[in-house]
C-alpha positions as CSV (number, residue, x, y, z in Angstrom):
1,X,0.0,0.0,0.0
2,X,1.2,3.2,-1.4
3,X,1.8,5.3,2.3
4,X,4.1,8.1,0.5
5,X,2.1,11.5,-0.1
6,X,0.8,11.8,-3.3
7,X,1.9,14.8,-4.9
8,X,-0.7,16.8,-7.9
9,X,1.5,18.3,-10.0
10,X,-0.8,21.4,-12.1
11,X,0.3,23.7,-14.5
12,X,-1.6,26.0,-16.7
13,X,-0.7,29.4,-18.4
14,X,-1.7,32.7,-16.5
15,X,-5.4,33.6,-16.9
16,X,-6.1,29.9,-17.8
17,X,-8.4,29.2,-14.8
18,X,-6.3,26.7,-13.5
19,X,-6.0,27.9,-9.9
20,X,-9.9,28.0,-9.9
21,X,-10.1,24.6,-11.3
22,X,-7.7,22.5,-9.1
23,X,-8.7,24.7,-6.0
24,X,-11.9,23.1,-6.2
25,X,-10.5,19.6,-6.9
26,X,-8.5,20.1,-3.4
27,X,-11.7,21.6,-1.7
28,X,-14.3,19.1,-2.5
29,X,-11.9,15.8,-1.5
30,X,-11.3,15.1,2.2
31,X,-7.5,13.6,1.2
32,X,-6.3,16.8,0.1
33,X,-3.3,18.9,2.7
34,X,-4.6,22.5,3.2
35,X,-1.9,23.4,5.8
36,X,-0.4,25.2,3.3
37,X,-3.1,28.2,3.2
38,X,-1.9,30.2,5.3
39,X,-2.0,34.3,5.6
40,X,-0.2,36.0,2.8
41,X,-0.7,33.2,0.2
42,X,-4.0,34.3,-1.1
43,X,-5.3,36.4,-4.4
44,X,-7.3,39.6,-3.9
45,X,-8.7,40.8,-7.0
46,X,-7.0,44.7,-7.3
47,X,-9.7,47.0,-6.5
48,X,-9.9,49.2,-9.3
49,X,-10.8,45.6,-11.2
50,X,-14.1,44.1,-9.3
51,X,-16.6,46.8,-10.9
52,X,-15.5,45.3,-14.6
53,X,-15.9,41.5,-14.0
54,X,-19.1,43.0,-11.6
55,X,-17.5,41.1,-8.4
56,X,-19.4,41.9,-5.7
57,X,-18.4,39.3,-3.0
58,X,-15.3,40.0,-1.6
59,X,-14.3,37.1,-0.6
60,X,-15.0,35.3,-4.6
61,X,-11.4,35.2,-4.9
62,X,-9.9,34.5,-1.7
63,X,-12.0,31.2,-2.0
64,X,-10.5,30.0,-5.1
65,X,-7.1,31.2,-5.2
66,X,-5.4,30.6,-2.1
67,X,-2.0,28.3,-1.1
68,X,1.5,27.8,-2.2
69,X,2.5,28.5,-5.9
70,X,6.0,27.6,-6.7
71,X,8.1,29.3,-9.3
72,X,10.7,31.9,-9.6
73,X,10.3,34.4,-7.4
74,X,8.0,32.5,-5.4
75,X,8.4,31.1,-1.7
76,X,9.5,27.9,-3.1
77,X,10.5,26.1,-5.9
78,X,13.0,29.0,-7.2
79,X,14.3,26.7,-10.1
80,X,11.0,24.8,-11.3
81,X,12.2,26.7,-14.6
82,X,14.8,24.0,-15.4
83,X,13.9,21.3,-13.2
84,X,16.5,18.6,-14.5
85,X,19.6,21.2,-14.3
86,X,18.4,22.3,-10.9
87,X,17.5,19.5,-9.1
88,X,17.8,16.1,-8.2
89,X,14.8,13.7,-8.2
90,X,14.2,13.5,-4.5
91,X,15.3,17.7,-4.2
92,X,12.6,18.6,-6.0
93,X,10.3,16.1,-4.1
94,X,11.9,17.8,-0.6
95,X,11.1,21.3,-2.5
96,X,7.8,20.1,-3.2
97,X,6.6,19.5,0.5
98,X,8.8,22.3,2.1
99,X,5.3,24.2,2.6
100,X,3.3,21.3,4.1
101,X,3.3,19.6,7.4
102,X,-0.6,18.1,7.5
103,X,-1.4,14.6,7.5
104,X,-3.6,14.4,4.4
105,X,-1.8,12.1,1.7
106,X,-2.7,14.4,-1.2
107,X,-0.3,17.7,-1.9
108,X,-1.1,19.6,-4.2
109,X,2.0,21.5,-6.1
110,X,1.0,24.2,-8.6
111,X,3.4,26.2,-11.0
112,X,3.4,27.3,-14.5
113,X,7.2,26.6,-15.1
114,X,5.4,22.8,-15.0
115,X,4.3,23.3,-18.6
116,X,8.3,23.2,-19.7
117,X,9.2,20.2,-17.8
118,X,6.0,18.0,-18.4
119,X,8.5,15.3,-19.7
120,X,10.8,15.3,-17.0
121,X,8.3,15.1,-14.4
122,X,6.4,11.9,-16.6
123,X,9.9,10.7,-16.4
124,X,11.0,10.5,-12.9
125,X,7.5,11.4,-10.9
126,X,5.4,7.6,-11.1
127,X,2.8,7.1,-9.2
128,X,2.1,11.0,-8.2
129,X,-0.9,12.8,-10.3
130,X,-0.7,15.5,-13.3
131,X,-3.8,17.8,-13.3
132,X,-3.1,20.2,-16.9
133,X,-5.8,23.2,-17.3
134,X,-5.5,24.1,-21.3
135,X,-7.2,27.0,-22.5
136,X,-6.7,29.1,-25.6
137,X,-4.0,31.6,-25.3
138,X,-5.8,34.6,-25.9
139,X,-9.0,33.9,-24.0
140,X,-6.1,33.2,-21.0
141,X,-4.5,36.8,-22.1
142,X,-7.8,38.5,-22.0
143,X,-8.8,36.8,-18.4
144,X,-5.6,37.8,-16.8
145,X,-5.7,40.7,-17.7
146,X,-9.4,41.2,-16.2
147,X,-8.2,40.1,-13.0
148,X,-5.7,42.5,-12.4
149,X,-2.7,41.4,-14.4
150,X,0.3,43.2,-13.3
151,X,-1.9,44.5,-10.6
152,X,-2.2,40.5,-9.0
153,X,0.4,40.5,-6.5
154,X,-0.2,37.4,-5.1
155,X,1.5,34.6,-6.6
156,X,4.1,37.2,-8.3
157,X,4.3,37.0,-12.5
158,X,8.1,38.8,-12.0
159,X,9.5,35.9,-14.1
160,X,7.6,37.4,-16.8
161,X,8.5,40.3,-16.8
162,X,6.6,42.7,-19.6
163,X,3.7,42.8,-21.6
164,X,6.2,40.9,-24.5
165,X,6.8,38.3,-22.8
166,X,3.8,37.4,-21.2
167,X,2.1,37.0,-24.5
168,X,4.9,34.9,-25.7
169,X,5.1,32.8,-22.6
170,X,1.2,32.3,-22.3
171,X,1.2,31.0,-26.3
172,X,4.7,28.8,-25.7
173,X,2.9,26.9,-22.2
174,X,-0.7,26.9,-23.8
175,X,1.3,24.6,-26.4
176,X,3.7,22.6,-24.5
177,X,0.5,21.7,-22.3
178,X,-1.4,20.8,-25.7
179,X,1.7,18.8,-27.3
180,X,2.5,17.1,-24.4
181,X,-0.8,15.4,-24.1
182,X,-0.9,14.4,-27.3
183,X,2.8,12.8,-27.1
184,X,1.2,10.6,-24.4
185,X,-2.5,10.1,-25.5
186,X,-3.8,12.2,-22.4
187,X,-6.8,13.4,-23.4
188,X,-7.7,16.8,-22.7
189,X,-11.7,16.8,-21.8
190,X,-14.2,19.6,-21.6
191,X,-14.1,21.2,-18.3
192,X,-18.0,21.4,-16.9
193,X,-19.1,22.2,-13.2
194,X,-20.1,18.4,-12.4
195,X,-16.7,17.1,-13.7
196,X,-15.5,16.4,-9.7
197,X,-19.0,15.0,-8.7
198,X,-19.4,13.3,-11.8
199,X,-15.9,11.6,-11.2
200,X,-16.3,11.2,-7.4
201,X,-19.7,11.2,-6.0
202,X,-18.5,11.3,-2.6
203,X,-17.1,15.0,-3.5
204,X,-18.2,17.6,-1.0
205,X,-20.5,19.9,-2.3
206,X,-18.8,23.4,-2.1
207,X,-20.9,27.3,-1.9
208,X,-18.7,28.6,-4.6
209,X,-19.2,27.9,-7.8
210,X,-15.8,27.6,-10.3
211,X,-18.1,28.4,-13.2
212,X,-18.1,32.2,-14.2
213,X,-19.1,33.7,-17.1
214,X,-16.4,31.9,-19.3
215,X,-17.4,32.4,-23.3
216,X,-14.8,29.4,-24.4
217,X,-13.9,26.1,-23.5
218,X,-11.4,25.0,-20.9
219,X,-10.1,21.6,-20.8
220,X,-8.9,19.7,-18.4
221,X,-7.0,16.3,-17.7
222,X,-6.1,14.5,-14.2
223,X,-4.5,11.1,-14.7
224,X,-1.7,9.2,-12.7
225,X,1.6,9.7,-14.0
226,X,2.4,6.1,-15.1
């Protein structure tokens, strides 16, 4: 019997939806590790933002984008970049659980620099879980952007430094993500609000709902990295 934590590996490109999406995979399953939200790792939509996506509860965000991101210039995970020149197998396993110390034997570990190592991690990560949130570049561009874009402070987008590069980087991971599954015959499924309860019935039902007024269609895939 497998008695190692299970680590979730996610990656999706900014504005993809992908904290919203794996946040409520964590939420609605009782083996999912929450120590990690703690204060100062949570969103807050910028202000001068809520009146143009017409958020009225403060708290939308807070709900569905909250824990530990790891990337460059994030608490951990400073070199998820180039995992295989930065790490060994079991560092970035110890860099992985740095920020958890609950007993739950699901952790989930969410980064966009994931999206450039997706082979590496298949590689030398059996047994743990991918969850990959694709979602057409621009429709990612245009929802970041609505949320606050350089305005989001919480996790940081430093790495990415302008306008030029963000575009770029949001087109290069929206493809890696997209190529990678069909290297491996993952298939990438419509995302829908029943997915979770429709794949585990024992799912807690949550208040929020990770189903705003999206005009396109994410897609989603959670398999076991084999």
């Amino acid at each position: 019997m497998k008695t190692d934590p299970t680590l979730v590996f996610v990656t999706g490109a900014p504005g993809s939806a992908w904290s919203m999406m794996s946040t409520r995979l964590k939420k609605s399953l009782d083996y999912f590790d929450l120590s990690d939200e703690i204060p100062g790792r949570r969103y807050k939509i910028p202000d001068h933002h809520k009146e143009r996506y017409n958020v009225n509860d403060k708290d939308w965000a807070g709900r569905t984008h909250v824990g530990v991101y790891y990337g460059p210039y994030h608490e951990f995970g400073q070199g998820f970049d180039n995992i295989e020149k930065n790490y060994s197998k079991d560092e970035f396993v110890n860099e992985c659980l740095k920020p958890y110390n609950g007993s739950e034997s699901h952790k989930l570990i969410r980064s966009h620099w994931f999206a450039y190592n997706l082979d590496w991690i298949w590689d030398n990560c059996k047994g743990h879980k991918l969850f990959l949130v694709w979602r057409d570049a621009q429709a990612s561009k245009d929802w970041w952007y609505n949320m606050g874009g350089w305005d989001i402070h919480y996790p940081p987008y430093t790495w990415y430094e302008n306008d030029e590069k963000m575009w770029n980087q949001m087109q290069e991971e929206t493809k890696c993500i997209e190529e990678f599954a069909e290297r491996k015959n993952i298939e990438l499924f419509d995302y829908t609000q029943s997915w979770i309860k429709d794949s585990y019935p024992d799912a807690k039902e949550l208040q929020y709902k990770a189903e705003p007024n999206f005009g396109d269609q994410i897609k989603l895939a959670y398999v076991e990295i084999t």
